[in-house]
N, C-alpha and C positions, 0 to 999 in steps of 0.2 A: 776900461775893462778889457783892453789887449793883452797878450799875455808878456809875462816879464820875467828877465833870467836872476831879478833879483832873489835873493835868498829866503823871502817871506818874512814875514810876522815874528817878535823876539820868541813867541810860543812856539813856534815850529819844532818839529825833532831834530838832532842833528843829524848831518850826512848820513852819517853810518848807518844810524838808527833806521830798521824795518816797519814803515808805517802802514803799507793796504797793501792786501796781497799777497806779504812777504818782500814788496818792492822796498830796496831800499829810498831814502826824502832825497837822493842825491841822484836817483834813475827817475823820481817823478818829476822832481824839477827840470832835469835836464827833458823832459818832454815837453814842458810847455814852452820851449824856446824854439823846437822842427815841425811839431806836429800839433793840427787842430784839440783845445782840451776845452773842457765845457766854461763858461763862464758865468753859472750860477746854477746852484742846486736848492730843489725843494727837499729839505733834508727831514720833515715828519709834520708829525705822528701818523701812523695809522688810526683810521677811522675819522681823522680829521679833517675831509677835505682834501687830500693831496692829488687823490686819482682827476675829479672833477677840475681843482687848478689846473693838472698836468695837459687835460683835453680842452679848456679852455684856453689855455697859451699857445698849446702846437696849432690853433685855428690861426695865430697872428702870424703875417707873411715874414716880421722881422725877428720870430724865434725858430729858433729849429729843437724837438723835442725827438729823440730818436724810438722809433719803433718799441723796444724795450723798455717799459716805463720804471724797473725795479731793478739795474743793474747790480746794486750792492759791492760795487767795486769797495771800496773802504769801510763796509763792513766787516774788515777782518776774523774781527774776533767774534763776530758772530757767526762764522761759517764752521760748518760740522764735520767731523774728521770722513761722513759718506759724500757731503757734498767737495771734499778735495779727492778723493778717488774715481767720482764719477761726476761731475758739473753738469748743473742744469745747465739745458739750450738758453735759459731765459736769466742767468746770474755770471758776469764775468769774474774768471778768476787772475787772467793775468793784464798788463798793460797794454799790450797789442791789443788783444780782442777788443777791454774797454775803450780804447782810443778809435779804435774800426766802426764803432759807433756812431763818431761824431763826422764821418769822412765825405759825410754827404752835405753838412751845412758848406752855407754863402757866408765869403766875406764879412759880407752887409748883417749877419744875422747874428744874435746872439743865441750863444749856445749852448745846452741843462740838459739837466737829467731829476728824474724824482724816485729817489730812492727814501722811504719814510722811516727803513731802520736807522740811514746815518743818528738821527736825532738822540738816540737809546746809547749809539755804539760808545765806547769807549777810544777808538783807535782814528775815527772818520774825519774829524776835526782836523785833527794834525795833518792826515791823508792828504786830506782837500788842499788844508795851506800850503801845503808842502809845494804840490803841482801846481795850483792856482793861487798864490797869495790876493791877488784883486777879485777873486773868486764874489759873491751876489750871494746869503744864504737867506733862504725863505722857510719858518719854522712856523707853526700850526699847532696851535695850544687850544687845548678844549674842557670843559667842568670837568672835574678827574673824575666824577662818580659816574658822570653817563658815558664817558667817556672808557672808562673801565667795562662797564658793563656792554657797550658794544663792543669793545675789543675782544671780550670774555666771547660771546655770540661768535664773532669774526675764526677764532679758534676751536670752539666747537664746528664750525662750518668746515673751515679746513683742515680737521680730523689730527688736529695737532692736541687739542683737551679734549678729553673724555671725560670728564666731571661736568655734566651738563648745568647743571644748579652754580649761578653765579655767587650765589652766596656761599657756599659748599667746596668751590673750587678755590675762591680768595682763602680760605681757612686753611687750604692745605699747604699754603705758602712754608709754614714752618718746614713741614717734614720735605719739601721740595730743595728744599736750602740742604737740605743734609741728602740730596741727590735718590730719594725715596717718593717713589707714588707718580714715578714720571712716566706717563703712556708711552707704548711702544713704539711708536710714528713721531715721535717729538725727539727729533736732532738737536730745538736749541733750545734747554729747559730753562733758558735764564727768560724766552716769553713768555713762561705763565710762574714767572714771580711779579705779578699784576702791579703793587706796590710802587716796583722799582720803577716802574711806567710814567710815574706821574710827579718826579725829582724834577721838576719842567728847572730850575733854577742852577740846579748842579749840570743839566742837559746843554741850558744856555752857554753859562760859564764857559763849559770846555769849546764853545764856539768864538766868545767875547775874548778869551787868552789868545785867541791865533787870530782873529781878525779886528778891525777898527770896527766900533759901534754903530756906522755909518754904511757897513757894507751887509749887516745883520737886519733882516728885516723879519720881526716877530707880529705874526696876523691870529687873531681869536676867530675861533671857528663860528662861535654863535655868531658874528657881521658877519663871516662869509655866507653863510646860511642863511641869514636875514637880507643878504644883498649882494646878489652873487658879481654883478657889474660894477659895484663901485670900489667893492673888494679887489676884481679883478684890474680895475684903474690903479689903483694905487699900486699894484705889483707891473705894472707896463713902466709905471714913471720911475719906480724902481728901478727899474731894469736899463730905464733909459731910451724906452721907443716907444713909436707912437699910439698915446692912449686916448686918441679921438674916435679909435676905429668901431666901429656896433661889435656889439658883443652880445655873441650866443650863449646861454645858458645853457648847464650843462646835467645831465639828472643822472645818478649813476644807481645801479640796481643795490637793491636793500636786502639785507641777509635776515635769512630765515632762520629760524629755529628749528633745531633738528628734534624731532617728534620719534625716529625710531634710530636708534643709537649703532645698530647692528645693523640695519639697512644701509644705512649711512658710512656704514665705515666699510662694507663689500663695494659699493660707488668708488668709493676714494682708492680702496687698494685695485679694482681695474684699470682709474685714471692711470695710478702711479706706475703699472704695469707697462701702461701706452706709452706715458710719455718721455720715461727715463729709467728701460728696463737695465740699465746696468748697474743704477742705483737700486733701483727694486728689489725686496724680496722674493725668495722662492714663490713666497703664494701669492703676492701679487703679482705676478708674472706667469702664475696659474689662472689666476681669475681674470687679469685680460685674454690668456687663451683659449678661454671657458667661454669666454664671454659671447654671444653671436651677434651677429649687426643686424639683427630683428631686437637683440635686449639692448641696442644702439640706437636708435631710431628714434625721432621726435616723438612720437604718440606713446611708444612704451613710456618713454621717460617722465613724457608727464604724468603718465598713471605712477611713477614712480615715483615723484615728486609730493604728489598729493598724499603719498602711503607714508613718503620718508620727512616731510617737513613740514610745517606748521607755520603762521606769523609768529611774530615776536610775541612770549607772553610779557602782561604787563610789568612793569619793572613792582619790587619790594619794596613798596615807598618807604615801611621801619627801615630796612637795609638798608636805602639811598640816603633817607636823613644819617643812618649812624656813620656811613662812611662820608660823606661832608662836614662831620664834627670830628672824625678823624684825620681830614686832609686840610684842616681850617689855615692850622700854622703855615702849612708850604701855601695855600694860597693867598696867606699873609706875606710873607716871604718875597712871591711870585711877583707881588701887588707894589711892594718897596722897590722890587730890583729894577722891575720894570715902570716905577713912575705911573702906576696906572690901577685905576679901585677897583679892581675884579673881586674884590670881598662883596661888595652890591652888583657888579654887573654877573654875579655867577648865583648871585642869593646865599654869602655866608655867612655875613652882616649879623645876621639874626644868633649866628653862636658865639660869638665875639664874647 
């Protein structure tokens, strides 16, 4: 797993060719021959587990996980023409910054990053091999229906979908393709064409063409979740370091449903005021100046909280059955490519 000035995998892009960032595969390679570059990424899904691996591995002495858990360096083509004008603190966009990252790891330590859009991206694959051809990928497959429906949640949470109703919001897919019904805060509308989310087969592939099947480690979310220790063993021995050590479990916070739509969405345009006024809109950059740090304050907020969100309502069990007879094939698919019955260990069995 040291790095190598070899040319990577017959899949890679050529030299010339622009893989992440706009970096050409012949400025990434030549980095991992001077300078520290990660060598293994948890490349997805959201909602699957990624964050809770990410905090369970930076506990081991022989990983180093950097401060930023969601760099999205090789997410290229998922980046939006406001976040190339004004870049999040928390999203690299060129090869330095990315590499500045990793300047703090040991020798001795192996080195990642978890970013859960690579999985989605189109461009990350090639990225990754390009700069690390011996690169570790760790990929995180989960039932596409619960899986969707918390994803749905996860983006009404963070003010990117405004069609609260999971059901309601999956329909609009059509008219979203034809670039129609896309909320105002959503820079990258190809996240709520939900669907495309769940190609877990076509996701893999573009990882399987640039690396040996050997450096490709695919984990199901329901074991991680049903066993967070023996999940996390198997990814140490992966990696190649020591998996004797105790290991803490890890609980990461549950997203709410949002209860008041318009409450919810003056939160979010404060937030984005604070945190990334150059990006920000005129009114969100009114509304964190509006804002007073009395309406800031632990105790407001929870009276704010109580007003703006709610638990999860229960899932549309009609809805959950119809979209697992709709996703039966790719978990047929899924179940071949990977040598493994996820037709029964997901319960599809039964539409067969």
């Amino acid at each position: 797993m040291t790095s190598s000035p070899d040319p990577g995998p017959s899949g890679a892009q050529p030299s010339g060719a622009a893989v992440a960032g706009g970096e050409p595969a012949a400025s990434l390679a030549g980095a991992s021959q001077n300078r520290r570059v990660p060598d293994f990424f948890i490349v997805g899904h959201q909602k699957c587990g990624t964050t809770a691996m990410y905090l369970m591995l930076r506990d081991h002495p022989q990983i180093f996980l950097p401060d930023v858990k969601e760099p999205r360096f090789f997410a290229s083509d998922q980046r939006s023409r406001l976040e190339a004008r004004a870049p999040s603190r928390m999203h690299t966009h060129t090869l330095d910054a990315y590499l500045q990252l990793f300047v703090d790891s040991r020798a001795d330590q192996r080195a990642g990053e978890a970013s859960p859009q690579y999985l989605r991206s189109l461009d990350a694959a090639k990225g990754i091999a390009a700069m690390q051809p011996d690169a570790r990928i760790i990929a995180i497959l989960r039932e596409p229906a619960s899986y969707l429906r918390s994803f749905h949640l996860q983006m009404v949470s963070s003010g990117v979908e405004t069609q609260k109703d999971f059901k309601k919001a999956l329909a609009l897919e059509p008219a979203r393709r034809q670039g129609k019904r896309i909320p105002r805060h959503c820079h990258h509308p190809e996240a709520l064409l939900y669907s495309d989310h769940v190609r877990y087969v076509e996701q893999l592939q573009r990882y399987h063409d640039v690396f040996p099947r050997e450096q490709v480690l695919v984990l199901i979310y329901e074991d991680f979740r049903r066993d967070n220790e023996a999940t996390v063993r198997q990814v140490l021995r992966f990696l190649e370091v020591d998996d004797t050590r105790e290991i803490n479990s890890v609980a990461t916070n549950r997203v709410n449903a949002v209860r008041s739509l318009p409450l919810h969405q003056l939160r979010n345009a404060g937030r984005r005021g604070r945190r990334n006024p150059d990006a920000a809109s005129r009114f969100d950059r009114l509304v964190s100046a509006l804002t007073p740090e009395l309406v800031r304050s632990d105790a407001f907020q929870r009276r704010w909280r109580r007003l703006a969100y709610s638990a999860p309502p229960q899932p549309d069990e009609a809805f959950m059955l119809e979209l697992r007879r709709r996703f039966t094939p790719e978990v047929q698919t899924l179940s071949d490519y990977l040598g493994q019955d996820l037709l029964s260990a997901w319960g599809y069995d039964s539409f067969l």
